[in-house]
C-alpha positions in Angstrom: 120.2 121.6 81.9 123.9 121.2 80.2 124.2 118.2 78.3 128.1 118.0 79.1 129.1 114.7 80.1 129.7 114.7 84.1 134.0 115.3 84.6 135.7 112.3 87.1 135.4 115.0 89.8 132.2 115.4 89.2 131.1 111.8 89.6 133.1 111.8 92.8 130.9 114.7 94.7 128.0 112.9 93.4 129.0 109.5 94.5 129.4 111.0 97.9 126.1 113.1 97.9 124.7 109.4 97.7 125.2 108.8 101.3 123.9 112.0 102.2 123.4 115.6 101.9 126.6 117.8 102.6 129.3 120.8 102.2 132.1 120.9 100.0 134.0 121.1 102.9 133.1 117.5 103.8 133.6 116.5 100.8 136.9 117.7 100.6 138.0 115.9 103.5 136.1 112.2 102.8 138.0 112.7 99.7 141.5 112.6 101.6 140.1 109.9 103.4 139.2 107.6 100.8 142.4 108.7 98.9 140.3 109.8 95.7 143.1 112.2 95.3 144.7 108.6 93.3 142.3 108.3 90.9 140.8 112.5 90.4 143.1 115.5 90.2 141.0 116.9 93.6 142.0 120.8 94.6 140.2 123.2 96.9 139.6 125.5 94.0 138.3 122.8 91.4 136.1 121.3 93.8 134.0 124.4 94.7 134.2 124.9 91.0 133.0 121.3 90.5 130.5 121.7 93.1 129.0 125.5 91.2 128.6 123.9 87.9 126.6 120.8 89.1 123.9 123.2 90.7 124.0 125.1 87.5 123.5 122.4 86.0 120.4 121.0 88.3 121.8 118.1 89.4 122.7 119.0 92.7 120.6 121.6 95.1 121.2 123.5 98.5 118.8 121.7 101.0 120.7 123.6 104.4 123.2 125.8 105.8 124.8 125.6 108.6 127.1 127.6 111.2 129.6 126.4 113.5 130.4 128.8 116.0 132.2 131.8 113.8 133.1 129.6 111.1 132.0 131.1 107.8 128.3 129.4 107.0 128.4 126.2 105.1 126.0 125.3 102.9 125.2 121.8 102.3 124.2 120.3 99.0 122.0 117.5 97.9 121.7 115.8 94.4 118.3 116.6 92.4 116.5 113.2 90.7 118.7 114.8 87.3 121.5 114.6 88.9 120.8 110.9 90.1 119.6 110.1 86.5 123.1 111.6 84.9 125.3 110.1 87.4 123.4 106.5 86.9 124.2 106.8 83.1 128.1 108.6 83.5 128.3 105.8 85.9 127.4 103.0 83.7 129.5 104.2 80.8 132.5 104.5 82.9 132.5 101.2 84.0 131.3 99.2 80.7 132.6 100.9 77.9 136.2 100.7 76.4 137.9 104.2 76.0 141.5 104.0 74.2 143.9 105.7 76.7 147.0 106.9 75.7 149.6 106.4 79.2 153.1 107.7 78.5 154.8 104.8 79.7 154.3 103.2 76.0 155.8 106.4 74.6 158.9 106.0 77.1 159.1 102.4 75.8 159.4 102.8 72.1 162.0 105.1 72.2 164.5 102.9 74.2 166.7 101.5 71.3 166.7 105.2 70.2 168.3 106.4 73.8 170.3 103.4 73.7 171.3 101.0 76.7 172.8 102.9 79.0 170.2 105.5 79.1 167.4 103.4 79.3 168.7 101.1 81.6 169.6 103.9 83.8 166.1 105.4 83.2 164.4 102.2 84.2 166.4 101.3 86.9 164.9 104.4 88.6 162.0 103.7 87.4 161.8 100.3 89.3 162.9 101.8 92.2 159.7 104.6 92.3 157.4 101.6 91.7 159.1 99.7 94.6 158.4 102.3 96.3 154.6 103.4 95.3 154.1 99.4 96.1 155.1 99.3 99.8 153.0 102.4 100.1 149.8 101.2 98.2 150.3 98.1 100.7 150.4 100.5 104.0 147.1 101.8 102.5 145.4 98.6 102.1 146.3 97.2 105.5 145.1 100.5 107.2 141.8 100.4 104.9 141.8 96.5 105.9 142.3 97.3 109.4 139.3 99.9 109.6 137.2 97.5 108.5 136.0 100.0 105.3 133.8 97.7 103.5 136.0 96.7 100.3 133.6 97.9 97.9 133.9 101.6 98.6 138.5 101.4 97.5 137.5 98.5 94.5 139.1 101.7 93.0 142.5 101.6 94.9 142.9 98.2 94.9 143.1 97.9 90.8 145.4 100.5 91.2 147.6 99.0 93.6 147.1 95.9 91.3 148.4 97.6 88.3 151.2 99.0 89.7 152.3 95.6 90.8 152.0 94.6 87.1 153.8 97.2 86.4 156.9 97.0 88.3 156.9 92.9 87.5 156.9 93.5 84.2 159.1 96.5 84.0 161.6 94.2 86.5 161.5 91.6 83.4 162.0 93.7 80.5 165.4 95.1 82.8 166.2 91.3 82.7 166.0 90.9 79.4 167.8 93.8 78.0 170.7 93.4 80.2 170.8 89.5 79.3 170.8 90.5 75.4 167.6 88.4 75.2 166.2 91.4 73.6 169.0 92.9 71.8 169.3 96.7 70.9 169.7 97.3 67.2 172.8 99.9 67.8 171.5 102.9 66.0 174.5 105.1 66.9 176.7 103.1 65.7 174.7 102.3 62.4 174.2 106.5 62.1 177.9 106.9 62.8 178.9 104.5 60.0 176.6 105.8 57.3 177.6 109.7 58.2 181.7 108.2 57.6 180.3 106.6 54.3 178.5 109.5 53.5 181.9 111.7 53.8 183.9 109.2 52.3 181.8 109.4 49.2 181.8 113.1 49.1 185.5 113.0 49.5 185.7 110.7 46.2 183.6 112.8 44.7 185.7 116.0 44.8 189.3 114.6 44.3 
């Protein structure tokens, strides 16, 4: 058995062969369903891929096939006591430990005095307006998940990331607020380079005359 550490889309077939055996198919579609498509990068391709590599590595095993009419046969998978064991352990470090993440947001952000202010506040006024956006949506989700009575702990998942964005567009609303204000002032590097390139000149200018 592989020792590789189970991949996000791995965890989410297992998580779902907890409920019962079934067919990548299935799985495909209770994935659109439960909108893990927010949280895993899920494609047809990926998943069967996904789906080969956890039988390869014993933690999941075929236990039926089945035909629909003359629908191609589906077999149906179910996880092996390894693959319990491994998801148990992925699942535990996932959710206790820290692992530094590296979102491109904070790259975006320490280049703004660089772009200067009417760049960035161009840049991030769009930027509001996406997460204005993404917000009303998340909250469409949430009322229909609300409404279907899905038991909360099965979208704990969507909710922090409905969460987050909300922090995010708060506090991306704030810094717009403060850098229009001059509360936090940009330090004018074009200017600054302009003058020192004219200095520089001037000095070469002095030199040769």
């Amino acid at each position: 058995m592989a020792s590789a550490k189970l991949t996000p889309l791995g965890i989410a077939v297992l998580e779902l062969l907890h409920e019962k055996p079934m067919h990548p198919y299935e799985m495909a579609q209770l994935m659109r369903e439960r909108y893990v498509d927010t949280r895993v990068n899920v494609k047809a391709g990926s998943l069967y891929h996904t789906v080969e590599r956890l039988q390869r590595n014993g933690f999941i095993e075929v236990v039926d096939t089945q035909r629909d009419g003359r629908r191609p046969e589906r077999t149906v998978y179910g996880m092996t006591q390894a693959g319990l064991d491994e998801f148990s352990q992925r699942g535990r470090e996932l959710l206790g430990d820290l692992v530094k993440e590296f979102p491109v947001y904070l790259s975006g952000l320490a280049v703004i005095d660089e772009l200067g202010k009417e760049a960035s506040l161009l840049e991030l006024d769009h930027r509001v307006t996406r997460l204005r956006a993404g917000v009303a949506a998340d909250q469409a989700v949430l009322d229909h998940l609300a409404g279907d009575q899905t038991p909360e702990i099965y979208w704990l998942d969507w909710r922090y990331q409905c969460d987050h964005r909300k922090f995010e567009l708060e506090w991306t609303e704030r810094l717009l607020d403060d850098l229009r204000s001059g509360r936090i002032p940009f330090q004018d590097h074009h200017h600054q380079r302009h003058l020192s390139l004219i200095t520089r000149e001037d000095d070469d200018e002095r030199k040769t005359s």
